[in-house]
Each structure stands twice: as C-alpha cells, then as structure tokens.
N, C-alpha and C positions, 0 to 999 in steps of 0.2 A: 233380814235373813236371806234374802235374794242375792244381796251382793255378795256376801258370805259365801252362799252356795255357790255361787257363778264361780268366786275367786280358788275355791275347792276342785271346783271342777277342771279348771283351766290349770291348776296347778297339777292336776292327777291325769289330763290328756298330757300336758308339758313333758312331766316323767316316763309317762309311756312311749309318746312319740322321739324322746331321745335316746330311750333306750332300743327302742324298734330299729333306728335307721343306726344307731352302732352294728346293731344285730344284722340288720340285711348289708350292710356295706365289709361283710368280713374277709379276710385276706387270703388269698389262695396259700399252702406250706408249699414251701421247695426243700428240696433235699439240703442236706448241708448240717454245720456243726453251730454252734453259739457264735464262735470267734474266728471264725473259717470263711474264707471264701471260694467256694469251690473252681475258680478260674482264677482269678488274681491274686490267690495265694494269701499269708497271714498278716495282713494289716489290723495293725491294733484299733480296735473299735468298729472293725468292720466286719459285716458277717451275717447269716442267719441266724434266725430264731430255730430256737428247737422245739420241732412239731409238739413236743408236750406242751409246751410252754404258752403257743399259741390255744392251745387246746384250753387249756387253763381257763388262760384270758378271756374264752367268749364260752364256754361252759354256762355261766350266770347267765349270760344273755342272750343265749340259744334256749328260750324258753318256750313252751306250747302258747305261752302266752303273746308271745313277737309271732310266732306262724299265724296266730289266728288275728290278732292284729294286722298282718301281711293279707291273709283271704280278707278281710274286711275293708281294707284300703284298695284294693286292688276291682272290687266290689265297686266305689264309688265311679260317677262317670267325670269325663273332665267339664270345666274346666278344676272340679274340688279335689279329685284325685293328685292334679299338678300344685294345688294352695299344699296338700299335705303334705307333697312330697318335700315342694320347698320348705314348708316350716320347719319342715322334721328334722331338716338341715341346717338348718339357722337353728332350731334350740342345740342338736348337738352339736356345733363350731361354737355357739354363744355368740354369736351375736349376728344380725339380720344384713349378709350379702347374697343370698339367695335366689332368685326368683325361675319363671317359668314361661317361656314363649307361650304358655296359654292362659296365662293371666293377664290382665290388663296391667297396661303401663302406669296410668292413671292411681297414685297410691292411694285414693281416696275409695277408690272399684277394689280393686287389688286385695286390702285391707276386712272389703266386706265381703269378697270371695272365699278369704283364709277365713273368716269369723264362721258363714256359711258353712262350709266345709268341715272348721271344728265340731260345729254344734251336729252336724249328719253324724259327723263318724262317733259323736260321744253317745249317740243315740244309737246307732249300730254297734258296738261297742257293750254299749249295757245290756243289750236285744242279747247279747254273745255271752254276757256273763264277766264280762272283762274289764276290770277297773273298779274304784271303790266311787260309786259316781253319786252326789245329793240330786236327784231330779226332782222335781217340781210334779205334783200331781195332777 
C-alpha cells in the first residue's frame, strides 16, 4: 500500500506542479488583431493573439489553487525551492533538461534534493488543503 500511495502522490504533486508553472510562466497581451501585425504589416500566419483568446487559455489555470501553491513554494528555503522550481519545468516541457545553480551537479545529490523538496512541499501542501494527497499516519 506504500507504494501505491507514494506513486499517487507523486502522480497528484506531478499535475499540480505542471499546471503551476504553465500558470506562473503566462504571457504578457500586446495590442494588435489575430492576423495583424501591428509594424510589419499582414503576413499570413503572423500576428497576435487576441487578448480574449489568451484570456481563455489560462482562465483554467489561473486558479486560487496555483496562487496558493505559488505562496507555498515560495515559502520553501533553497536549495528545495530551486529542485521545485526545476522540476516544475521539466514535468511541464516533459522531459528532464532543467536544473538550478543551487542544486548539486552530482545527479545522485541532485536527485535526493528534488525527492526532499517534493515530499516538504506535498506536506505544506496538504497543511494548505491543496491536492488530493494519501499520507501515511
């Protein structure tokens, strides 16, 4: 049941933390049309987004749940703050090019930093109310 649990866990920080860091990396609107470019004129396929549009897109992931996620990361000290931030990066691109001048080089350190760091924040995290988490009694 242990393993189960852990693999629950790790699968329910995994979705949090890639939805988080969609969430805090979102894109400034600039003025302009869909298929416009406000300097270089109507190249097809080039152009802005229309502010609704973006609005849209991160609507879902602009949740009280990512801000408080956000206070709770932000909460950690380094070096686990810098595991989170990398991993968070690495689940949302998929796949692991990531890392942080305040992590160890050593992927063996490294490795037990991000584990460290998971298991803080999933525990700050449920303290918050945040995630659907099996802890262990």
């Amino acid at each position: 049941m242990t393993d189960d649990r852990a693999a629950i866990n790790n699968a329910e920080l995994d979705r949090i933390l890639a939805e988080w860091h969609e969430w805090a990396k979102r894109e400034t609107v600039a003025e302009g049309f869909a298929d416009k470019a406000l300097v270089l004129g109507d190249f097809p396929g080039y152009g802005l987004q229309h502010e609704s549009q973006l609005e849209q897109k991160y609507a879902e992931a602009e949740s009280s749940t990512c801000q408080a996620v956000d206070a709770q990361v932000d909460e950690l000290v380094e070096p686990y703050r810098a595991a989170i931030y990398a991993n968070a990066r690495n689940l949302a691109c998929g796949c692991v090019v990531w890392s942080s001048h305040f992590l160890s080089r050593n992927p063996v350190e490294r490795a037990a930093t991000v584990k460290t760091a998971r298991s803080l924040l999933i525990r700050r995290l449920s303290g918050a109310g945040i995630g659907n988490w099996l802890l262990s009694a």
